[in-house]
DRENKOLDREN-935209 format. One record per atom (N, C-alpha, C): atom name; x, y, z negated; residue number from 1. Coordinates in steps of 0.02 Angstrom, whole numbers, plus 50000, padded with zeros to 5 digits. Layout:
<sites>
+--------+-------+-------+-------+------+
: koltor :     X :     Y :     Z : titi :
+--------+-------+-------+-------+------+
:     CA :     X :     Y :     Z :  NUM :
...
+--------+-------+-------+-------+------+
</sites>
This chain:
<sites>
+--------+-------+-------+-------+------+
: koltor :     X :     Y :     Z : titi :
+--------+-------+-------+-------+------+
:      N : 49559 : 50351 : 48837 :    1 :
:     CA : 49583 : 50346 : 48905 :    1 :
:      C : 49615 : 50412 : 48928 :    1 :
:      N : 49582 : 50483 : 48916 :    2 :
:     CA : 49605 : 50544 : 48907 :    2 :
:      C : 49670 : 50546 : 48888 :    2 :
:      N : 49674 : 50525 : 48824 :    3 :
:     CA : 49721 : 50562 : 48782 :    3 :
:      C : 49795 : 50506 : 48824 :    3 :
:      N : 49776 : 50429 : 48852 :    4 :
:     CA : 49821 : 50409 : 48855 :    4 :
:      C : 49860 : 50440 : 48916 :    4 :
:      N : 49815 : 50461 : 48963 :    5 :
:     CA : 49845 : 50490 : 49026 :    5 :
:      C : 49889 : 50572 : 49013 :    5 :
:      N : 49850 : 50586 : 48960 :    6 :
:     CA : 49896 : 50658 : 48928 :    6 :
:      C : 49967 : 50636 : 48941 :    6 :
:      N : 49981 : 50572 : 48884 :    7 :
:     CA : 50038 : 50559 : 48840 :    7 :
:      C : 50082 : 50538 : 48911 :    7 :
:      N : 50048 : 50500 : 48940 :    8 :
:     CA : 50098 : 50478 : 49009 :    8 :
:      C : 50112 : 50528 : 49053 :    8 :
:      N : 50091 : 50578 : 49064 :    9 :
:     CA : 50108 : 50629 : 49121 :    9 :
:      C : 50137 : 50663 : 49071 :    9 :
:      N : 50150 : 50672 : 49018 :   10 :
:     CA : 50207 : 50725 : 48979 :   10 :
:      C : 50285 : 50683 : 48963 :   10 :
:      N : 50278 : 50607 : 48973 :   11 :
:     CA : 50331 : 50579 : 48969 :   11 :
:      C : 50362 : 50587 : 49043 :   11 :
:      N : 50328 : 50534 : 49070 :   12 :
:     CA : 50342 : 50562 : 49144 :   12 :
:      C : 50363 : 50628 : 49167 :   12 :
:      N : 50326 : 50662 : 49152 :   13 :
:     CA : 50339 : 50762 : 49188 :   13 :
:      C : 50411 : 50764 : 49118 :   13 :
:      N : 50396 : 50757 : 49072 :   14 :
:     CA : 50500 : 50775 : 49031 :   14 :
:      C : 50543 : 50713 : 49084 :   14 :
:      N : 50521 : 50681 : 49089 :   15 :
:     CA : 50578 : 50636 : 49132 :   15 :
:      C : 50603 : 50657 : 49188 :   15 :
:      N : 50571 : 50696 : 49213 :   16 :
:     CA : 50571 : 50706 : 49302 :   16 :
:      C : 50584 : 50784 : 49274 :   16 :
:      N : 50573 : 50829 : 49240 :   17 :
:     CA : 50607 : 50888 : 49215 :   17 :
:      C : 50690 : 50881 : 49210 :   17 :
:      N : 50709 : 50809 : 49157 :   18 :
:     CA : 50792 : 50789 : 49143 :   18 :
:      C : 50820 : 50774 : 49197 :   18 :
:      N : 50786 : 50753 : 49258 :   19 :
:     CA : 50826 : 50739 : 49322 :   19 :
:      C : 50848 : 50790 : 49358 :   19 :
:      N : 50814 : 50824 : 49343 :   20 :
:     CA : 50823 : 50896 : 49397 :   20 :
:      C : 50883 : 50921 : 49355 :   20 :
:      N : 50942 : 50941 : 49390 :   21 :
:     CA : 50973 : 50980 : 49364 :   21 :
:      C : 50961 : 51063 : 49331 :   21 :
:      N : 50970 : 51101 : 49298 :   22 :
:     CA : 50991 : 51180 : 49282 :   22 :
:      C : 50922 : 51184 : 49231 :   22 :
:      N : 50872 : 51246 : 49228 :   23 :
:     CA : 50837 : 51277 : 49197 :   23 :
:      C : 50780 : 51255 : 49228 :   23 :
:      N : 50723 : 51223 : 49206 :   24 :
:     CA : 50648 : 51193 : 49225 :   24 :
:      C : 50609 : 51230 : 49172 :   24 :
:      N : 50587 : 51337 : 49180 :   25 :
:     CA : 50554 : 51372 : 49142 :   25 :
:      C : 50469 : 51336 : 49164 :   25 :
:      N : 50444 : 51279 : 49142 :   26 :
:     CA : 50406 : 51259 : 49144 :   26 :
:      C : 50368 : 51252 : 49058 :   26 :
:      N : 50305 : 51263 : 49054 :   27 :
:     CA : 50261 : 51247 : 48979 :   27 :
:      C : 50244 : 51169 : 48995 :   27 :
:      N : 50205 : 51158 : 48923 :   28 :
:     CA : 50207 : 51107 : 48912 :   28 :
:      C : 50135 : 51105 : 48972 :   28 :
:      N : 50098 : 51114 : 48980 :   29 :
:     CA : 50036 : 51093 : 49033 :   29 :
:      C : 50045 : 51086 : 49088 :   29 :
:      N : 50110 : 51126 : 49108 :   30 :
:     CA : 50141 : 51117 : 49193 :   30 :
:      C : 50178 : 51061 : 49170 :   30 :
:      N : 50209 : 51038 : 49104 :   31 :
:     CA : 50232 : 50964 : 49128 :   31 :
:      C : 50186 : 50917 : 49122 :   31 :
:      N : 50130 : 50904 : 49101 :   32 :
:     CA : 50097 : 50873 : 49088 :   32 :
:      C : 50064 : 50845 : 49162 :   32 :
:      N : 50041 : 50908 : 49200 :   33 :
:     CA : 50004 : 50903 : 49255 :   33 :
:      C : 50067 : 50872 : 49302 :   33 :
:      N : 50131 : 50908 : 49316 :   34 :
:     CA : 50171 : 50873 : 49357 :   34 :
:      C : 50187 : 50801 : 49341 :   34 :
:      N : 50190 : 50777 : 49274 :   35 :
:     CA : 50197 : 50730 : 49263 :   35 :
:      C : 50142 : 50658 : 49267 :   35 :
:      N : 50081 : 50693 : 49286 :   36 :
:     CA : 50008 : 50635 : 49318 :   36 :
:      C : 50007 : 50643 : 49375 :   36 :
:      N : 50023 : 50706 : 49422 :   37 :
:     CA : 50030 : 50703 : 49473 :   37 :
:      C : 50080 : 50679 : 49511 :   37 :
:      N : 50152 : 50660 : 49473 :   38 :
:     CA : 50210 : 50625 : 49488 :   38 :
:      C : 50189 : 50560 : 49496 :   38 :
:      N : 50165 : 50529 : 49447 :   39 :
:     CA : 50139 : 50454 : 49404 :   39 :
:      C : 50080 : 50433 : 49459 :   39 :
:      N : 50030 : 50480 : 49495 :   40 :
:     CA : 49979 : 50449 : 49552 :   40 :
:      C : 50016 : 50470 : 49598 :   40 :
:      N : 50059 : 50492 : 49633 :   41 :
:     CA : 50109 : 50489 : 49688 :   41 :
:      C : 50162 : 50407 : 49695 :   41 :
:      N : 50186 : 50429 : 49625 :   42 :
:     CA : 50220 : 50346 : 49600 :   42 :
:      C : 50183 : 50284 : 49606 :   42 :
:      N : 50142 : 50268 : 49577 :   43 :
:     CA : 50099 : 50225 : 49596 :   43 :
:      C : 50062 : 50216 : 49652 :   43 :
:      N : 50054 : 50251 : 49698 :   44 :
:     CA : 50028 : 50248 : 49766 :   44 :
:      C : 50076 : 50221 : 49806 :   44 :
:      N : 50117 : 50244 : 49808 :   45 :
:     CA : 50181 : 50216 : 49839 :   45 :
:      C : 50218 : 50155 : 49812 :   45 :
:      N : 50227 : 50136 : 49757 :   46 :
:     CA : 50240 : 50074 : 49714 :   46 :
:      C : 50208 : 50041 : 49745 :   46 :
:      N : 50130 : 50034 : 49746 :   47 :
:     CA : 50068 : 49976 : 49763 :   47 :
:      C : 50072 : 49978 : 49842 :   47 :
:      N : 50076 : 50012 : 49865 :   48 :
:     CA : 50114 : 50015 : 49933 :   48 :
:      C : 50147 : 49979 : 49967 :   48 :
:      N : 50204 : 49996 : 49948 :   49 :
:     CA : 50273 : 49967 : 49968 :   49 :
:      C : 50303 : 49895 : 49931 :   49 :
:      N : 50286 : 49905 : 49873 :   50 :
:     CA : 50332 : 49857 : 49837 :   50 :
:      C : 50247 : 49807 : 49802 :   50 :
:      N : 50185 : 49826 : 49804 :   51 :
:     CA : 50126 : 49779 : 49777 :   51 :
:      C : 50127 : 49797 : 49708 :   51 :
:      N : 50127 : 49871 : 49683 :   52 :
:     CA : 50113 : 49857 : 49589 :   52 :
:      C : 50187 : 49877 : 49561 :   52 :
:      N : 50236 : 49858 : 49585 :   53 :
:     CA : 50289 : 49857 : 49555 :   53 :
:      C : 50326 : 49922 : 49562 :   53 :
:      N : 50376 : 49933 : 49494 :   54 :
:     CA : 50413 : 50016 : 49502 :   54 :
:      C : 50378 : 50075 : 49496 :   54 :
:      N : 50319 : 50064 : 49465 :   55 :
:     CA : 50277 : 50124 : 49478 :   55 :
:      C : 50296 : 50170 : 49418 :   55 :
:      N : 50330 : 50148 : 49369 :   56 :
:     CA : 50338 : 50207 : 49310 :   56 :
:      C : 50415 : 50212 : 49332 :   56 :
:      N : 50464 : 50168 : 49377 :   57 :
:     CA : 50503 : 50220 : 49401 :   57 :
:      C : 50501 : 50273 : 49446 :   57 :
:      N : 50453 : 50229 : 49487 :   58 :
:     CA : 50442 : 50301 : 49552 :   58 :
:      C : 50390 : 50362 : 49535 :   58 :
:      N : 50362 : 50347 : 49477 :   59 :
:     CA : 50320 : 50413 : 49436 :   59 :
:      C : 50366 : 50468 : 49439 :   59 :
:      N : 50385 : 50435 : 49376 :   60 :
:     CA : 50490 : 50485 : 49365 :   60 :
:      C : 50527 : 50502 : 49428 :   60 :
:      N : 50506 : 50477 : 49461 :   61 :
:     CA : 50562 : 50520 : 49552 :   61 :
:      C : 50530 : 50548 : 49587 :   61 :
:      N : 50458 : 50532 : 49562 :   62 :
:     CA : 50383 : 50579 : 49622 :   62 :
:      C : 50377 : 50645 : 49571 :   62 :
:      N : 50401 : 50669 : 49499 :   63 :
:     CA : 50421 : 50693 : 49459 :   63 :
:      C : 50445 : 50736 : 49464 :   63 :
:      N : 50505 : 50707 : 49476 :   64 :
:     CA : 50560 : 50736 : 49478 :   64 :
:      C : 50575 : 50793 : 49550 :   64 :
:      N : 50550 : 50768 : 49601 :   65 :
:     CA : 50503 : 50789 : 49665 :   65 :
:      C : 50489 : 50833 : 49661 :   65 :
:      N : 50434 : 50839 : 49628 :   66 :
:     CA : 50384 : 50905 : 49627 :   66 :
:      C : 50432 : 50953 : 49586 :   66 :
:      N : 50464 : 50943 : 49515 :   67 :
:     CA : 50503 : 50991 : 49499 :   67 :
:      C : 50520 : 51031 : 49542 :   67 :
:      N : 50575 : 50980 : 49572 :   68 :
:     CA : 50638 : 51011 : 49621 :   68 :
:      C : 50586 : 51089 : 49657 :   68 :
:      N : 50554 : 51033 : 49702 :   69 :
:     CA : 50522 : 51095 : 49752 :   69 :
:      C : 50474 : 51154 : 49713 :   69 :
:      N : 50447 : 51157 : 49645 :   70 :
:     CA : 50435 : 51206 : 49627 :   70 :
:      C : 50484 : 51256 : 49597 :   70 :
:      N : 50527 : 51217 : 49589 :   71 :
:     CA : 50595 : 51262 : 49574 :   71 :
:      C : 50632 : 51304 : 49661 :   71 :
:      N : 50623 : 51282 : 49697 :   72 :
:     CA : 50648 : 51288 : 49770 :   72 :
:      C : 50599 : 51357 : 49762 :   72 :
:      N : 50543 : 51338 : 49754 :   73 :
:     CA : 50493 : 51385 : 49781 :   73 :
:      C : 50512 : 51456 : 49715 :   73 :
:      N : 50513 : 51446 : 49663 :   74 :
:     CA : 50530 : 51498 : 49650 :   74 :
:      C : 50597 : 51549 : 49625 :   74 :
:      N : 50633 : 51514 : 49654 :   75 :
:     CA : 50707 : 51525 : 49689 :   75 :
:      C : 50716 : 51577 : 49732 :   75 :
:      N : 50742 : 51642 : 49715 :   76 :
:     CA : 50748 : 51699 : 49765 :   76 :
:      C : 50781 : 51677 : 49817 :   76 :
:      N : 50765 : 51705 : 49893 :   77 :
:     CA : 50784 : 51674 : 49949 :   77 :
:      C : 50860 : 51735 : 49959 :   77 :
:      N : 50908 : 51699 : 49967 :   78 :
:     CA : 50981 : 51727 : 49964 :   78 :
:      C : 51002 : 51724 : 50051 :   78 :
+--------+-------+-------+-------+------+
</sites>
């Protein structure tokens, strides 16, 4: 059950890494974690809104999400 939630938050977190445009200097454990924490964002909102459904797309955009803004965040302020 472990290992399967590994494998899904590292697909997920590379998916939502490829969305983001430029350089995502992220390791493999920050994708892993963004990518379960994308995937229970996704699914909360899937079962939500839509009852169950879209949840491994909206993983990948709750993903893709968190990228962005950790990239924002460590983005020199110009």
């Amino acid at each position: 059950m472990l290992l399967i939630l590994v494998v899904q938050g590292l697909v997920i977190g590379a998916l939502g890494r490829l969305a983001v445009p430029g350089p995502n200097p992220m390791g493999l454990g920050q994708t892993i974690v963004v990518g379960i924490a994308g995937s229970f964002i996704g699914g909360l909102v899937g079962w939500a809104l839509f009852g169950r459904r879209f949840g491994f797309l909206l993983g990948v955009l709750a993903a893709a999400g968190i990228v962005y803004l950790l990239e924002r965040r460590r983005a020199p302020i110009r």
